[in-house]
C-alpha positions in Angstrom: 102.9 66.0 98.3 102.5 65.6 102.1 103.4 62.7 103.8 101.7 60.6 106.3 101.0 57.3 107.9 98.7 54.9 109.7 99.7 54.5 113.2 100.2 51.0 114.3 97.6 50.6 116.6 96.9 46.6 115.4 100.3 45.0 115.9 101.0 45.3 112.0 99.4 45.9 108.8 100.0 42.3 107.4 97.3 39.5 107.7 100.1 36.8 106.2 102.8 37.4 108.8 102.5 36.9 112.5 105.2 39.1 114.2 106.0 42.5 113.0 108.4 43.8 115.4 105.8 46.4 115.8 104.0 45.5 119.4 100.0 47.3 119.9 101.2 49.6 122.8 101.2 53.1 123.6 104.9 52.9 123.9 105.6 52.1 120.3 103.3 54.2 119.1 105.0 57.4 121.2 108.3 56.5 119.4 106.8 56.1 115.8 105.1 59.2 116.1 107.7 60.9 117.7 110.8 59.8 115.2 108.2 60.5 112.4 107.6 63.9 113.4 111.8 64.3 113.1 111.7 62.9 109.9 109.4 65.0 108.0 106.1 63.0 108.3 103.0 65.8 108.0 100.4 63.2 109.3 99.0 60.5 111.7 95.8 58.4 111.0 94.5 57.1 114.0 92.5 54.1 113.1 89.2 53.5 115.0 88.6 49.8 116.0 87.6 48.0 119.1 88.0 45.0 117.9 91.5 44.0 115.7 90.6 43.5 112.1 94.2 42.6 111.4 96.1 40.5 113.2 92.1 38.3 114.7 89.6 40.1 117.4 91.2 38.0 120.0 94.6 40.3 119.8 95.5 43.5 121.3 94.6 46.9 119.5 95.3 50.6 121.0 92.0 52.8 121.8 92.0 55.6 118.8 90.9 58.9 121.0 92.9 58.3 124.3 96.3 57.6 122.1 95.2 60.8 120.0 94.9 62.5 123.2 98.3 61.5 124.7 100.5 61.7 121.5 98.6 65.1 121.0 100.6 66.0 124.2 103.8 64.7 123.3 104.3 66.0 119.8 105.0 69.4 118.2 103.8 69.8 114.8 102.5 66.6 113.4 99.1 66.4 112.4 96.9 64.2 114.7 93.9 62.6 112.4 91.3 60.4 114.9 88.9 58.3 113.2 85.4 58.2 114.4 82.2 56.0 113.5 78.7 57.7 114.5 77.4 54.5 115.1 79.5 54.5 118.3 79.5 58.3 119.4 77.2 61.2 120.9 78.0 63.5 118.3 77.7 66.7 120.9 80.3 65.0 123.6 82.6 64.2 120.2 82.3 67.4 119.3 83.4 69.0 122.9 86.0 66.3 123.3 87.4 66.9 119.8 87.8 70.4 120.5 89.9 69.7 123.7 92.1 67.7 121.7 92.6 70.4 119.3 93.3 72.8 122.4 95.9 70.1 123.6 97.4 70.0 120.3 97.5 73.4 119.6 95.5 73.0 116.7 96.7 70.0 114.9 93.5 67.7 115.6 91.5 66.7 113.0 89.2 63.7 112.2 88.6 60.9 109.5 84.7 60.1 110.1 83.9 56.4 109.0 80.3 55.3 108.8 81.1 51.8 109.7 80.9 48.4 108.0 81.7 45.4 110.7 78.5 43.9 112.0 79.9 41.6 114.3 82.0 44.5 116.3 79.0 47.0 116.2 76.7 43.8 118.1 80.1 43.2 120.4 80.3 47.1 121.9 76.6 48.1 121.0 76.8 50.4 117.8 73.7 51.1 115.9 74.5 49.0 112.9 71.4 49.6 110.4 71.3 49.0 106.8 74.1 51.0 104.7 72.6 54.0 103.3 70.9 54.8 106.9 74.5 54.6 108.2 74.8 57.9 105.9 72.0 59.1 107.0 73.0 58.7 110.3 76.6 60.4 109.4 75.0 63.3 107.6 73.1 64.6 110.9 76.5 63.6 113.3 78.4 65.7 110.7 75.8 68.5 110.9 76.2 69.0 114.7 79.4 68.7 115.2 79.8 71.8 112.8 77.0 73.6 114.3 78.4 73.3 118.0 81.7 74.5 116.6 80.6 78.2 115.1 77.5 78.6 116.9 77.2 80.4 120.6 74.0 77.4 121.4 72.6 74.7 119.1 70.2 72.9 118.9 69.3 69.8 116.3 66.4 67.5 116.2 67.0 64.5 114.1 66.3 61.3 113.4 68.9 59.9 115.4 69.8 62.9 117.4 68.0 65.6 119.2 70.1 68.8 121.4 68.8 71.7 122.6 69.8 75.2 123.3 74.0 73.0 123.6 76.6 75.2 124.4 80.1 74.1 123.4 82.9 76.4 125.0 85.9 76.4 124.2 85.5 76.7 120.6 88.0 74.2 118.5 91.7 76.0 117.4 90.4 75.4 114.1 88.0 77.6 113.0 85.3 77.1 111.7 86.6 73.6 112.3 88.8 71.5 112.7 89.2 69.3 109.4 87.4 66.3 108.4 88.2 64.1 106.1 86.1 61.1 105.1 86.5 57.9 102.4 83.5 56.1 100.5 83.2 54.7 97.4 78.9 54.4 97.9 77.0 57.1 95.5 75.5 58.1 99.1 78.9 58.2 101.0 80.5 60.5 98.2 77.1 62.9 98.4 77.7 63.5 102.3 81.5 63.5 101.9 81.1 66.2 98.7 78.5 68.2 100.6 79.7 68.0 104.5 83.3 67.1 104.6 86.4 69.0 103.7 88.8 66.3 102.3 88.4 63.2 101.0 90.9 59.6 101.9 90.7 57.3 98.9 91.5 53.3 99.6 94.4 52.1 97.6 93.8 52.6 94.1 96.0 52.8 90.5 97.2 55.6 89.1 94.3 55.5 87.1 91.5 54.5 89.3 92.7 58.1 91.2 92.3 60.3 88.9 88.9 59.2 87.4 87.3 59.2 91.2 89.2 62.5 92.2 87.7 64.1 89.4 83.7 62.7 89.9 84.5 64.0 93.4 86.1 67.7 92.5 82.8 67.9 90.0 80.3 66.7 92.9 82.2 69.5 95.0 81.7 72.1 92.6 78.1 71.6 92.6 78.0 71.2 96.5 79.4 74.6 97.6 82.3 77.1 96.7 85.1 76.0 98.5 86.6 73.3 96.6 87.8 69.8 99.0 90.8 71.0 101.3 92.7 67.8 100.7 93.0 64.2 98.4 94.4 61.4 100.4 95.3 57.8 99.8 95.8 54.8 101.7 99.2 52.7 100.6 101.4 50.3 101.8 105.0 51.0 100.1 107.7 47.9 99.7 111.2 49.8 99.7 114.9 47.9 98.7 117.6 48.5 97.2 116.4 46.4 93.9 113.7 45.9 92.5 114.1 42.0 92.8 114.2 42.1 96.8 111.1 44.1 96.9 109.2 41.7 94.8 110.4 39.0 96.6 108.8 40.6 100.0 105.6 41.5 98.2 105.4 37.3 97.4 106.2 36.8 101.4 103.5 39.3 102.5 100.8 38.0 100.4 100.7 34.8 100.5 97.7 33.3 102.3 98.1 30.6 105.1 96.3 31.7 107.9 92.9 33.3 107.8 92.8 34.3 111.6 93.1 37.8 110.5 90.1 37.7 107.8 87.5 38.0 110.4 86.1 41.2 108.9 86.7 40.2 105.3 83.4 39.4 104.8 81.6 42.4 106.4 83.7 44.1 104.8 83.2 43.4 101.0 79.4 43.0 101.7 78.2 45.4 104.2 80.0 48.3 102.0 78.9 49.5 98.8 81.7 49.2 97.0 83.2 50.0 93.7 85.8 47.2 92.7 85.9 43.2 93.8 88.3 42.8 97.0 90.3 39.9 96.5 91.9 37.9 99.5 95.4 39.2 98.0 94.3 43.2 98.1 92.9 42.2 101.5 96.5 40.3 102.9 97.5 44.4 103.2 95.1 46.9 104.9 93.2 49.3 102.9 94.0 48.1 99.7 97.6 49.3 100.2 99.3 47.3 97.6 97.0 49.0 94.2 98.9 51.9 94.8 102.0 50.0 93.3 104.6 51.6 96.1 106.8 48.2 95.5 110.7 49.0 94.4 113.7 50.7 94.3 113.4 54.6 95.6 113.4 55.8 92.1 110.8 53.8 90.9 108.4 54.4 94.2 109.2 58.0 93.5 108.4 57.9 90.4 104.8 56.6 91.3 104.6 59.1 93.8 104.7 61.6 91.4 101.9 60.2 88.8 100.0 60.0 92.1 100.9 64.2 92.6 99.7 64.3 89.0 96.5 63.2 89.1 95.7 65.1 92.1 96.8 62.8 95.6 98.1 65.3 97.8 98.8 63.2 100.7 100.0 59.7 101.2 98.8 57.6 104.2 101.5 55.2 104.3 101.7 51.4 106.0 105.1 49.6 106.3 106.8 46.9 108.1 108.4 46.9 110.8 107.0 50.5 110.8 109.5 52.1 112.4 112.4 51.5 110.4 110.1 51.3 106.9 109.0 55.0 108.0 112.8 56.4 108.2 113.9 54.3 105.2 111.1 56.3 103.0 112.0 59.5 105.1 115.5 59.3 104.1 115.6 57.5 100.4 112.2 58.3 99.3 111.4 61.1 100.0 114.5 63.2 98.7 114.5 61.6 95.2 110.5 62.6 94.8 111.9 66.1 95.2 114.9 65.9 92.9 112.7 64.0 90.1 110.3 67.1 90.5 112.9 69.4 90.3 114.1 68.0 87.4 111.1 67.8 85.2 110.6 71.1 86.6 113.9 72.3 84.7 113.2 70.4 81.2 
């Protein structure tokens, strides 16, 4: 299992609670990133936004590719994971900035393309919002060029939504042939182009259960893509640690508990303009990214534990949220995190 996390470009990852002790700044970011990197943490996802979808649009958020550019210069080893939405992006000037990035990084930047789902932010900084399977459509041709103007000498494309010709694209990524992407969707459109185009796939939060039955339809859709089977499985979860399992519970109550809906602005876009497989509640949604399903609520033995049915069923990398983020990220680092590896090792030696 390889660790990760979400930085915290919002402010926080709770919709319930007002101050996280986690201010939307560069700054804060720098020193998560930084003390993460220290503690063992593999990976960053950079969240793309423009508008805050936690904490209401009228709030500060951090800019995803500038503060993957400047933490890219600042770290050593952690992987850098920048989200981007099409409907925002020329794919050939992503493509050449992405590969200065990975040049910057040394070869640690990768990228977690979204389609998109909020309406309101698309009509708010002029994305191309069009009905949800030509949003795929519209990936499936950004994806295309973006590869092609990483291994090829020139390019050229002509699309529906994007025509280049004779592009040249030098330097060439770190990465080769590319540098990762990675891509979540739970659509039977989004998991053809993510099983066909993409190298890994990011699952929401989901059960044990739920994982393993959508890893496997997309290891099978994989197979019958191509030869090289999906690079990576990650998943999206927000993890409750203390010392019993009393406090945590008592903290889960705290954090879900609905009095303010300031922070649901794209609750509705969300459950309606995506295709997806499993009714959102307002509880799944007081947590990004359906953080609490994953069940990472409880003492370290018994989050370990659940880490380890997760490594079972084929997760092999955790995109953790936490607050305060900072001291939530160490607390896993130093509790968590050993006890998944002595549990192993002793199942290991039955």
């Amino acid at each position: 299992m390889k660790y990760g996390f979400w930085l915290p470009i919002f402010g926080g990852w709770l919709r319930n609670v007002e101050a996280e002790n986690m201010p939307p700044t560069y700054d804060y970011a720098k020193e998560v990133i930084q003390s993460a990197e220290k503690w063992g943490y593999d990976t960053t996802l950079i969240a793309e936004l423009y508008l805050n979808d936690i904490k209401g649009t009228d709030q500060d958020s951090i800019e995803a590719w500038s503060t993957a550019a400047a933490l890219a210069a600042v770290t050593e080893k952690i992987e850098i994971m920048a989200a981007v939405r099409p409907v925002f992006h020329n794919p050939a000037v992503t493509a050449k900035m992405a590969a200065n990035i990975d040049h910057i990084s040394k070869g640690r930047f990768t990228l977690n393309v979204v389609s998109g789902w909020w309406a309101e932010e698309a009509k708010q900084y002029g994305g191309d919002f069009t009905e949800h399977d030509e949003r795929y459509d519209r990936t499936t041709e950004f994806l295309e060029i973006l590869k092609g103007l990483w291994s090829e000498e020139k390019f050229s494309y002509d699309g529906k939504f994007y025509k280049i010709e004779n592009t040249q694209l030098s330097p060439k990524p770190v990465q080769r042939p590319n540098p990762v992407l990675y891509a979540g969707g739970e659509s039977e459109k989004g998991k053809q182009v993510i099983s066909s185009l993409c190298d890994a796939y990011i699952l929401h939060g989901h059960t044990v259960e739920e994982a393993e039955a959508k890893i496997a339809d997309m290891n099978e859709r994989r197979k019958s893509a191509g030869p090289e089977p999906l690079q990576s499985i990650g998943m999206a979860a927000y993890v409750i640690c203390r010392d019993t399992e009393e406090e945590a519970r008592a903290e889960l109550n705290r954090i879900t508990t609905v009095t303010d809906t300031s922070g649901y602005a794209g609750f509705e876009d969300f459950t309606s303009k995506s295709e997806l497989e499993q009714q959102i509640q307002l509880q799944d949604y007081s947590v990004s990214n359906r953080g609490l399903r994953p069940n990472l609520v409880g003492t370290p033995e018994q989050i370990a534990k659940q880490v380890l049915e997760f490594e079972r069923v084929g997760v092999d990398l955790l995109l953790l949220q936490c607050s305060p983020q900072l001291e939530e990220l160490e607390r896993f680092s130093k509790q968590v995190m050993p006890k998944v590896e002595e549990l192993r090792a002793s199942l290991t030696n039955i």
